[in-house]
Backbone bond lengths (Angstrom), bond angles and torsions (degrees), N, CA, C in turn:
res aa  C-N    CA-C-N  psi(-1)  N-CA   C-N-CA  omega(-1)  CA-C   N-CA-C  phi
1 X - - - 1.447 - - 1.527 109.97 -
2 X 1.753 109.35 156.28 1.606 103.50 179.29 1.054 107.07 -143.84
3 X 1.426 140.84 145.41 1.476 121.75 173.43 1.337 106.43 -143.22
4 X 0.814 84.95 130.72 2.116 116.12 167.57 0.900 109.19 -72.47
5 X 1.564 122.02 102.60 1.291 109.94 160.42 2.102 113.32 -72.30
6 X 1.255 82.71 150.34 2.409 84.78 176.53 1.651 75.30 -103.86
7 X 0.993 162.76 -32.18 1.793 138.15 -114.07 1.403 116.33 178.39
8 X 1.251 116.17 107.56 1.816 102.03 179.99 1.624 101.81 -129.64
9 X 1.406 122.94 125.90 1.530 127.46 177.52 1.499 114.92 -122.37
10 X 0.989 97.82 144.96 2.175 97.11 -169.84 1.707 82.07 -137.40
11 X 1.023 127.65 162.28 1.290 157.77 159.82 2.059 112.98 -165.87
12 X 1.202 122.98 95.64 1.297 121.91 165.28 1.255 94.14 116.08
13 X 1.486 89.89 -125.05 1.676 105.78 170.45 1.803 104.57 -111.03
14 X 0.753 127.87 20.53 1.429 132.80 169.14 1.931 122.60 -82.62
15 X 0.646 132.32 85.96 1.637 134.08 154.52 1.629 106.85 -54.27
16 X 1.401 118.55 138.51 1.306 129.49 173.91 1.733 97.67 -143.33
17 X 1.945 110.49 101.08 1.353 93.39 -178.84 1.644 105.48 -115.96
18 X 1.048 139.15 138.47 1.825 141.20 -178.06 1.630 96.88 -118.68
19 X 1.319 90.51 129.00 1.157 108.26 165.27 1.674 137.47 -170.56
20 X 0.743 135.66 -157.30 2.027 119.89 176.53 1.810 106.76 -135.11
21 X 1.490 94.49 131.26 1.394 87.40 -176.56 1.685 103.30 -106.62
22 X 1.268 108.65 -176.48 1.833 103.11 -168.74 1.788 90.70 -175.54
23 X 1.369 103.01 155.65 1.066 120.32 -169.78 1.886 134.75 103.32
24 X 1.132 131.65 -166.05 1.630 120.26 175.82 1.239 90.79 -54.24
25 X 1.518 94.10 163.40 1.477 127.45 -179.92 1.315 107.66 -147.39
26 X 1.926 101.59 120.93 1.539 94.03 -172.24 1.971 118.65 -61.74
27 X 1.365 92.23 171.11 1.793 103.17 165.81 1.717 95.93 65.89
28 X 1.180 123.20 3.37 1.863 110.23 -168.99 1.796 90.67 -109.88
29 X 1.425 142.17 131.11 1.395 117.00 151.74 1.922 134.46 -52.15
30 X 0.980 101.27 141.51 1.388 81.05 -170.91 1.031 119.56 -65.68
31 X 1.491 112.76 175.52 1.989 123.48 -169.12 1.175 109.56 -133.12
32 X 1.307 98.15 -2.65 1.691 89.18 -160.76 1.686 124.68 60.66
33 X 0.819 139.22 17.82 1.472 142.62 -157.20 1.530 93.37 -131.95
34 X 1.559 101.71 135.53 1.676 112.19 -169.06 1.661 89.49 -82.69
35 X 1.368 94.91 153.48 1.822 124.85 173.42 1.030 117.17 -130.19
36 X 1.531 117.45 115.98 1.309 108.58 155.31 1.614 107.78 -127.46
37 X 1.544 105.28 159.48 1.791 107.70 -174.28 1.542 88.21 -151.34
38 X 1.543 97.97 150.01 1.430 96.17 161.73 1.460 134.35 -95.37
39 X 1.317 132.40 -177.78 0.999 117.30 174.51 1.924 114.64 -156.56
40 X 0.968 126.69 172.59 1.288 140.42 -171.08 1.459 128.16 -148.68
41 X 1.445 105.29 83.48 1.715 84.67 -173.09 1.453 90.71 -116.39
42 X 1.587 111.11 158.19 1.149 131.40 -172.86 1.699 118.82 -119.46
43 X 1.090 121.91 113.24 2.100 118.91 -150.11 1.465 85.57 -105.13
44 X 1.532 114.37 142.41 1.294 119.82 158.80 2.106 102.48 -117.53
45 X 1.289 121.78 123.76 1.109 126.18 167.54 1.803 134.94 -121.79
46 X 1.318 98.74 133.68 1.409 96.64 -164.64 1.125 104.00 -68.28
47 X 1.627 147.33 -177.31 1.402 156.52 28.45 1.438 92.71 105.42
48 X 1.191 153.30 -61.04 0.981 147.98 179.82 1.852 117.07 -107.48
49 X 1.313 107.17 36.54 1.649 124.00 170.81 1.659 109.42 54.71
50 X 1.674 119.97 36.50 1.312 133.51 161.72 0.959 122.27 -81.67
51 X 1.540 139.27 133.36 1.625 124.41 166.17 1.521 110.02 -83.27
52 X 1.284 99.58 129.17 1.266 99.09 -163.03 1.604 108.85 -120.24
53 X 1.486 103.33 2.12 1.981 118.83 158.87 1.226 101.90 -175.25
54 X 1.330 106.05 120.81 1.948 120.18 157.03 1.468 97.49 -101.72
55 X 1.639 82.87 139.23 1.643 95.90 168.97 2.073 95.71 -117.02
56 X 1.038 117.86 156.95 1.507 132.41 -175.33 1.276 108.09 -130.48
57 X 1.687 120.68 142.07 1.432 132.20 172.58 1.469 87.03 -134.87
58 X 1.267 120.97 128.24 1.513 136.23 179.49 1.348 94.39 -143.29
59 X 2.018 98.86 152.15 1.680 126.85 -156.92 1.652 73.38 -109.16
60 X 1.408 141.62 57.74 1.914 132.25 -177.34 1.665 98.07 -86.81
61 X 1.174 138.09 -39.32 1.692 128.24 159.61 1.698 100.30 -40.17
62 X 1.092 103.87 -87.34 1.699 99.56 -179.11 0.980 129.24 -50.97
63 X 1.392 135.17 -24.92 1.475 129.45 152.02 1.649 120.96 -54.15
64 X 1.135 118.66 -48.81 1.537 140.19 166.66 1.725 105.62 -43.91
65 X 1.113 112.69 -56.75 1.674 119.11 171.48 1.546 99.88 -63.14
66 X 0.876 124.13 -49.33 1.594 120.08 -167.43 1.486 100.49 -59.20
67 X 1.474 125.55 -45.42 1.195 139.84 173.06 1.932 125.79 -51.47
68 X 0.948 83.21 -45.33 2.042 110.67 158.34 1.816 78.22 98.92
69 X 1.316 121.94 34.21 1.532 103.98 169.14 1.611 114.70 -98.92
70 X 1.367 117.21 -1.49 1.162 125.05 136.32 1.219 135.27 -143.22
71 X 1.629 126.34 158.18 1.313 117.28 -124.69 1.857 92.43 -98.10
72 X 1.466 119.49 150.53 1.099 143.61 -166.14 1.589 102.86 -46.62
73 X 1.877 114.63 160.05 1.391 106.02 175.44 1.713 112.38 -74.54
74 X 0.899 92.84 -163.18 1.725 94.06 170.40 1.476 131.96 -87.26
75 X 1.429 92.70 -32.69 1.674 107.93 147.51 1.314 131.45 -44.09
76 X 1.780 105.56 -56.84 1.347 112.91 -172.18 1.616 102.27 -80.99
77 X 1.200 136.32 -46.78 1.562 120.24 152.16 1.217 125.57 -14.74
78 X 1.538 105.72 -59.92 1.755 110.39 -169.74 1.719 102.71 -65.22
79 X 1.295 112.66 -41.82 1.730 108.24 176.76 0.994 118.94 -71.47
80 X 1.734 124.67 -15.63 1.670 107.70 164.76 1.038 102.96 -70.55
81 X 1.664 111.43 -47.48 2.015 97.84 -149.29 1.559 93.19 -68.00
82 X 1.390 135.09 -43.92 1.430 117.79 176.74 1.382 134.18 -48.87
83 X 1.632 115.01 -15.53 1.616 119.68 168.75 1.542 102.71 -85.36
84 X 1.225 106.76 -42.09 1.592 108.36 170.50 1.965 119.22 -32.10
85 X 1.103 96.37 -40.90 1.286 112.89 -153.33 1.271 99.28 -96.10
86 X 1.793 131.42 121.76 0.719 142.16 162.49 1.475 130.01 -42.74
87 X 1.455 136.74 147.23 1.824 123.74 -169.58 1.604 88.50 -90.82
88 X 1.626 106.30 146.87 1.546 99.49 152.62 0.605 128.06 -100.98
89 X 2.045 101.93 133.41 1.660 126.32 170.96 1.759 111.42 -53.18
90 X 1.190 100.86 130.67 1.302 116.30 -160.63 1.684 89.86 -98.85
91 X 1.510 132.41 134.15 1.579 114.20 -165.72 1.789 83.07 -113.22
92 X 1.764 98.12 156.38 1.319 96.63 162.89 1.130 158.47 -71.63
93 X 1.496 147.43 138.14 1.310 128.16 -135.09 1.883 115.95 -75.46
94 X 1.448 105.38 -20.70 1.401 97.68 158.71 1.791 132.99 -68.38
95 X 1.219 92.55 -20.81 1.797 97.87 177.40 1.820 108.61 -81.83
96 X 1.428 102.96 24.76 1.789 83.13 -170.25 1.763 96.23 -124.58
């Protein structure tokens, strides 16, 4: 796994870091298929530079879809099968 942080904010003892992680993902077999999800964790540390509570906001539905271990929204269905799908050639009005 790797993560990018985009954003890092501290005020006090608070850390606020955002960023997107990408790469394996434990417990899933691999796919070979790139991942990225975002994420948000927020560090609280005491007095002597301990974390002493992370809280986490993770994109793990959308990572999981990215994974094909669960199955796409209904949206993202409708935009495959529509790239799938060839445009129709419209023929010219003398050939008909």
């Amino acid at each position: 796994m790797h993560f990018d942080i985009e954003d890092l904010v501290a005020e006090g003892t608070t850390v606020v870091c955002i960023g997107v992680m990408s790469g394996t993902l434990y417990g899933v077999p691999a796919t070979d298929r790139p991942t990225a999800a975002r994420h948000v964790h927020i560090l609280t540390f005491n007095p002597a530079g301990l974390v002493i509570d992370h809280l986490a906001v993770r994109e793990g539905v959308a990572l999981l879809r990215q994974l094909g271990v669960l199955p796409p929204t209904r949206v993202q269905a409708c935009r495959a099968r529509d790239a799938a799908v060839p445009a129709p050639v419209s023929e010219p009005l003398e050939d008909r």
